[in-house]
C-alpha positions as CSV (number, residue, x, y, z in Angstrom):
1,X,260.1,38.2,184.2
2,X,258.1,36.5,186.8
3,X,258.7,36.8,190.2
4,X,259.2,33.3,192.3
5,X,259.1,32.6,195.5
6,X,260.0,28.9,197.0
7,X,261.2,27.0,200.0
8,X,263.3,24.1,199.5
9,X,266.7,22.4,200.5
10,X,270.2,23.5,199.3
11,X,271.7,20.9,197.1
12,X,274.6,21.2,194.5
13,X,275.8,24.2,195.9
14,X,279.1,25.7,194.0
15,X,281.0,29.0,194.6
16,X,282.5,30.6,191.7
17,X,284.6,34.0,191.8
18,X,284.0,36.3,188.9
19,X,286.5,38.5,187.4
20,X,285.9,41.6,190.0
21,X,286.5,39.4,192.7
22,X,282.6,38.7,193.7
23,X,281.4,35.5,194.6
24,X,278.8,34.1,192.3
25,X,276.5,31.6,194.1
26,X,274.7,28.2,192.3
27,X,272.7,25.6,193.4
28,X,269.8,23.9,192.8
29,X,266.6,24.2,195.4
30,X,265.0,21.1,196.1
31,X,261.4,21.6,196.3
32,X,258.6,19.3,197.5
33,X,255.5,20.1,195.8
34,X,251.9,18.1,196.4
35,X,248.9,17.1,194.1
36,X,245.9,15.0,193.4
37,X,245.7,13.2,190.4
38,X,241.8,12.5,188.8
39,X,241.2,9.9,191.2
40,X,242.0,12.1,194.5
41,X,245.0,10.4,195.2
42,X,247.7,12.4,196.5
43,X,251.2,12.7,194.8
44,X,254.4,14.2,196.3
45,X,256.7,15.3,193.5
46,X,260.4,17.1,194.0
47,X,260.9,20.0,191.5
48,X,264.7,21.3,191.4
49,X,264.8,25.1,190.7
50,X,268.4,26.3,189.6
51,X,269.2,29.2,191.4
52,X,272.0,31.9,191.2
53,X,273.0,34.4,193.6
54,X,275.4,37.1,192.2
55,X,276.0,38.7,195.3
56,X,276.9,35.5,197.4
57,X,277.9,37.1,200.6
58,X,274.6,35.9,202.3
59,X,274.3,32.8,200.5
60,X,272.8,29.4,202.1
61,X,274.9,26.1,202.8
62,X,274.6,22.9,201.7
63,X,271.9,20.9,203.1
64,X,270.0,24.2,204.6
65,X,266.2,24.9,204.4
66,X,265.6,27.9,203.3
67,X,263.1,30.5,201.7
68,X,264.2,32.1,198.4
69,X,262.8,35.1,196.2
70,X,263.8,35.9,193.3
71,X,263.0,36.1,189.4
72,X,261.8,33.0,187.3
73,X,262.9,32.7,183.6
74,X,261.9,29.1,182.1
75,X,264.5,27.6,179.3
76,X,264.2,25.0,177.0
77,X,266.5,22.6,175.7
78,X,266.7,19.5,173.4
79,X,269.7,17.2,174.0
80,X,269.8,13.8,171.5
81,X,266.3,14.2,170.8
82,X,264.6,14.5,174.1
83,X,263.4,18.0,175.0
84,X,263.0,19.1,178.4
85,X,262.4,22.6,180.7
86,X,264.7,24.7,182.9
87,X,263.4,26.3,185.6
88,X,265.7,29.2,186.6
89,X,266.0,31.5,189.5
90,X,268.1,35.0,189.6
91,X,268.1,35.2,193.8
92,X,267.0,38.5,195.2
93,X,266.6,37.5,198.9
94,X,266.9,34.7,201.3
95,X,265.0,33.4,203.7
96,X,266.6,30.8,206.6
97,X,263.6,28.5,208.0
98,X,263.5,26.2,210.5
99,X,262.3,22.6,209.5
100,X,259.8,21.2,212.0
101,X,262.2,18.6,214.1
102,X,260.2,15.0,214.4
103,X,261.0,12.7,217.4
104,X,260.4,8.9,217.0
105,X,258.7,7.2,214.4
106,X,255.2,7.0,215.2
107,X,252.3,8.7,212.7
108,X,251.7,11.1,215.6
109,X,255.3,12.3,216.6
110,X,256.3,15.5,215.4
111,X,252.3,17.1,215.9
112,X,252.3,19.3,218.3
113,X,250.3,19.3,221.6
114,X,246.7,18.6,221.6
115,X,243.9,21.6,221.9
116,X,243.2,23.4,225.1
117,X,240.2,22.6,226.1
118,X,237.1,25.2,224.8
119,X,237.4,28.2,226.3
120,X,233.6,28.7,225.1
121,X,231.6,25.6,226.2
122,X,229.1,26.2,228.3
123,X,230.2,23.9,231.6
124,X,233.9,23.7,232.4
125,X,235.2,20.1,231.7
126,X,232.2,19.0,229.8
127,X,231.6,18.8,226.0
């Protein structure tokens, strides 16, 4: 098996209580993932990982940004005659991240603060 690690958003989330009274944990991880096609133009694509947790006491909420480890086993399926892939995740470990807050709409909001100046020029205040 291949070990995974991702950061994504919490989405589909379902609780399920096995039989010995532990809380199994689903949900898919919505994950943005950036590329450049032959012509250098860049393309932003969502992969949704399916992830359980079988020991859900830590578990992530709905809507929450988080960092997940956790081992990767790839399934195939073929449903009226299309075929398609699974990507699966057995969670070891969690992650909670904080997602960068943006204020306004401008290109620029959400960057943080410009440079201090060059602590290694030659003449203070000049370039």
């Amino acid at each position: 098996m291949a070990t995974l690690e991702a950061r994504g958003f919490v989405n589909k989330r379902e609780v399920k209580v096995s039989q010995d009274g532990k809380d199994r944990v689903t949900f898919d991880l919505s994950v943005q993932q950036k590329r450049r096609d032959k012509d250098r133009k860049e393309i932003v694509e969502k992969i949704y990982l399916r992830c359980v947790d079988f020991d859900g006491r830590d578990a992530p909420a709905e809507g929450e940004y988080v960092g997940v480890t956790g081992y990767l086993t790839i399934t195939s399926w073929a449903v009226n005659g299309k075929n398609g892939y699974n990507a699966d995740v057995t969670v070891k470990s969690y992650e909670r991240l904080e997602q960068k807050t943006r204020t306004g709409s401008s290109p620029s909001a959400g960057k943080l603060a410009p440079p201090p100046e060059d602590p290694f020029a030659l003449s203070p205040n000049k370039p």
